[in-house]
C-alpha positions in Angstrom: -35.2 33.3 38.5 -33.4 30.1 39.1 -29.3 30.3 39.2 -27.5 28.1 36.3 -24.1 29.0 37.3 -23.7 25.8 39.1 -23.8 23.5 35.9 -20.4 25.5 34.4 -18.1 23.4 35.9 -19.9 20.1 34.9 -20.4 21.9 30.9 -16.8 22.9 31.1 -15.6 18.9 32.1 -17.5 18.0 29.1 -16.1 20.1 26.5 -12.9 19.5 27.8 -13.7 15.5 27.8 -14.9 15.2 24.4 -11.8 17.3 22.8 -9.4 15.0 24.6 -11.7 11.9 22.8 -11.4 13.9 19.5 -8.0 14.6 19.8 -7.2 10.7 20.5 -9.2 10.0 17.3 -7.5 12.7 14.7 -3.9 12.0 16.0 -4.2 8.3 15.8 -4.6 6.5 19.1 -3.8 2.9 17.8 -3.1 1.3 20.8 0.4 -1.0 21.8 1.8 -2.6 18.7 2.1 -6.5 18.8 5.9 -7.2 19.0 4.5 -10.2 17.7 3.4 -9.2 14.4 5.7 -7.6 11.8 6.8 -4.1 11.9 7.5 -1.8 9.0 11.3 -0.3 9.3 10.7 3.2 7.9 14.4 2.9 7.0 13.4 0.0 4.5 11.3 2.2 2.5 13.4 2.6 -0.4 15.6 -0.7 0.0 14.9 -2.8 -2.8 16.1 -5.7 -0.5 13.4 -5.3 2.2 13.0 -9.5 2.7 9.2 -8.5 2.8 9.3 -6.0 -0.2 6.4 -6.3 -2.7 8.1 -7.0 -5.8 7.1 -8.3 -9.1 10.3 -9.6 -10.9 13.2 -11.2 -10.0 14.1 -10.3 -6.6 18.5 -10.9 -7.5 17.8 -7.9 -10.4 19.2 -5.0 -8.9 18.0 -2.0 -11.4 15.0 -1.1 -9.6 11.3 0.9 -9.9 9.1 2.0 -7.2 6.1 2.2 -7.1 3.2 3.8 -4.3 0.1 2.8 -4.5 -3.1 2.6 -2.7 -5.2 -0.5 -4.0 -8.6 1.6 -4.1 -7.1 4.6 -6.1 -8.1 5.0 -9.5 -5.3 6.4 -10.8 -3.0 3.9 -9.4 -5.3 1.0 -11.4 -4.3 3.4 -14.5 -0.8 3.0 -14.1 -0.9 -0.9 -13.4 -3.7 -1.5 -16.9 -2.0 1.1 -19.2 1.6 1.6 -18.0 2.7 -1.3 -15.7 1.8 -4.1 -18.0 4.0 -2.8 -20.5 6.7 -2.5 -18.2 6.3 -5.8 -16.7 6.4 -7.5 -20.4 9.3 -5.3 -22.2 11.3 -4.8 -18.9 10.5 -6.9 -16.0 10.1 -10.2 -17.9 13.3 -9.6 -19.7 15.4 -9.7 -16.3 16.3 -6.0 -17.1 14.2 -4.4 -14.3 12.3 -5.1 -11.0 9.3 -3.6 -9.9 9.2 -2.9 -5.6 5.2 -2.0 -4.7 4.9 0.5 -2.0 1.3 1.1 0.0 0.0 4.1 1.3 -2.9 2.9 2.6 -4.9 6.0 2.9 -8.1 6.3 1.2 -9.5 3.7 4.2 -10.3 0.2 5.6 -10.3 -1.8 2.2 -7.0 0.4 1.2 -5.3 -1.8 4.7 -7.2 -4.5 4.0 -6.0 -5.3 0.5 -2.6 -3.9 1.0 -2.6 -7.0 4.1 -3.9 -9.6 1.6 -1.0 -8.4 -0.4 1.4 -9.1 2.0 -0.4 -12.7 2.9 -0.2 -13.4 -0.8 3.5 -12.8 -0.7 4.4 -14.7 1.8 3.3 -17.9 -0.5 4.9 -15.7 -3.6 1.9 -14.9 -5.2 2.0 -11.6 -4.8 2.2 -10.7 -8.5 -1.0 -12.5 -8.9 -2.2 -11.0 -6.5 -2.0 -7.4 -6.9 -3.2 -8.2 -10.5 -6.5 -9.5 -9.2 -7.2 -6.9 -6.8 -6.5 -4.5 -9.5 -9.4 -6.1 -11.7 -11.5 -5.7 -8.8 -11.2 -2.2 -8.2 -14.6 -0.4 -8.9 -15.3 2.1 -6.0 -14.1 2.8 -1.9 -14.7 0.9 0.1 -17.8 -1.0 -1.0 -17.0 -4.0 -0.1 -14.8 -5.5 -2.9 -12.0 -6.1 -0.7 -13.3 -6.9 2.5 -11.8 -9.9 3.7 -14.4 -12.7 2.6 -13.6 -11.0 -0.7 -9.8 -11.4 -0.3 -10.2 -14.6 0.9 -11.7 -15.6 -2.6 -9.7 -14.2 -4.6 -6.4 -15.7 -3.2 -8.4 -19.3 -3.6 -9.0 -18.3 -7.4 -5.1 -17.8 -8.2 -4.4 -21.5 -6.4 -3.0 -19.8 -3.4 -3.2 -22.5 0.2 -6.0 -20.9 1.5 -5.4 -22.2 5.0 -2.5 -20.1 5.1 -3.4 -17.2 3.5 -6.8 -17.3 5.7 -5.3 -17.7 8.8 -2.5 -14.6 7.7 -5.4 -12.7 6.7 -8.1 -13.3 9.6 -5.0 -13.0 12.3 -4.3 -8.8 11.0 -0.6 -10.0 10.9 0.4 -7.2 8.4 -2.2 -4.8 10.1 0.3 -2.9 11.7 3.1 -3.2 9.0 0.8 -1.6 6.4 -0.3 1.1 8.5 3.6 1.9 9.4 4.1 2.0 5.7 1.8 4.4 5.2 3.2 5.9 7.9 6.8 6.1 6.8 5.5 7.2 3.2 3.7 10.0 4.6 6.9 11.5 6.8 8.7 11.8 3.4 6.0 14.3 2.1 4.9 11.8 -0.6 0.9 13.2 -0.8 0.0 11.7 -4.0 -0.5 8.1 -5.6 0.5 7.0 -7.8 3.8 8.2 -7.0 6.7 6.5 -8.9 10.7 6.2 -8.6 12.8 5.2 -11.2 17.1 5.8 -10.6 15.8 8.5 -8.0 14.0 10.5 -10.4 10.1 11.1 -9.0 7.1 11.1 -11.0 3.6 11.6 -9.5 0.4 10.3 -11.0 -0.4 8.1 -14.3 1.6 9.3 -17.1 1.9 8.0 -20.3 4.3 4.6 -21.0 6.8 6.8 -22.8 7.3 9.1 -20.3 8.6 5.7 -17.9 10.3 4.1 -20.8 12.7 7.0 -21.6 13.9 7.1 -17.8 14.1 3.1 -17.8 16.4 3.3 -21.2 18.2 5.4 -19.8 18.3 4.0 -16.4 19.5 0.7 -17.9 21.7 2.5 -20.5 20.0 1.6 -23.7 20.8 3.1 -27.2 17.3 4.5 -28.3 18.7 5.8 -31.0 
């Protein structure tokens, strides 16, 4: 009978190998950050003057909603066709409110991806258009309606310079800002999108327009009577 006891040691390396490799995996081994691409200042979560905020409105409004979102959630699309819109027309485009978008980019590569071609968009001020586009778009996870080809197009359909916005895009210059977002959203216990703040009170998930519209009249102080 031939003696194994001599592959142990080698059996043991292995194990002990691949749960270091599993471990680097599940606790997010990203490698250096770029100090020359933007960072995301966890501190400037909830500052509604963030220069690189995502905000639909004008920007000098100080009464303030926000909003997290993931572009590839279907309950965040909810909120932006049934709830948003309404906003947007009876509040934002009144000068009475601003809306500040928030990602958590979580549900996978498209959710960064889009959430980047977000920020790209912004930087020409079409962001706006462009979360309204990407929005439209939304049919499934990550099945390739916001890969960056996609993107690409759809910033050249709302008369963005697609020079710029290509070269943002294809250059991951808001790779790492989006993913220290999410990052900063997630250390403040914030599990579900959409997830929405209005005057500090919290409301999770897609509710009806009435539900918002109560706590923005009487954010804004507004006789409903």
């Amino acid at each position: 009978m031939q003696n194994n006891t001599s592959t142990l040691p080698i059996i043991g390396g292995l194990v002990i190998i691949t749960i270091i490799v599993i471990g680097a995996v599940m606790f997010g081994n990203e490698g250096p950050t770029d100090p020359n691409k933007p960072q995301f200042d966890a501190a400037a979560l909830f500052n509604a003057d963030d220069p690189n905020a995502l905000v639909i409105g004008d920007k000098n409004i100080q009464p303030t909603m926000f909003v997290i979102s993931d572009y590839q959630c279907p309950f965040c699309k909810k909120l932006h066709d049934e709830v948003l819109s309404l906003i947007i027309d009876n509040y934002v485009k009144t000068n009475e409110l601003k809306i500040v978008m928030r990602n958590k980019a979580f549900l996978g590569p498209e959710s960064i991806l889009a959430s980047e071609g977000a920020y790209c968009a912004n930087e020409q001020n079409k962001f706006a258009e462009f979360s309204e586009i990407l929005f439209s778009n939304q049919t499934g996870e990550n099945i390739g309606n916001f890969i960056k080809s996609k993107l690409e197009r759809f910033a050249s359909d709302i008369g963005i310079d697609s020079t710029k916005f290509n070269d943002c895009l294809q250059s991951d210059k808001y790779d790492q800002y989006v993913k220290g977002e999410t990052k900063a959203i997630d250390a403040q216990d914030i599990n579900s999108t959409p997830t929405s703040y209005i005057d500090g009170q919290k409301i999770i998930g897609a509710q009806s327009y009435q539900a918002y519209k109560t706590i923005i009249d009487k954010y804004l102080n507004i006789n409903t009577n």
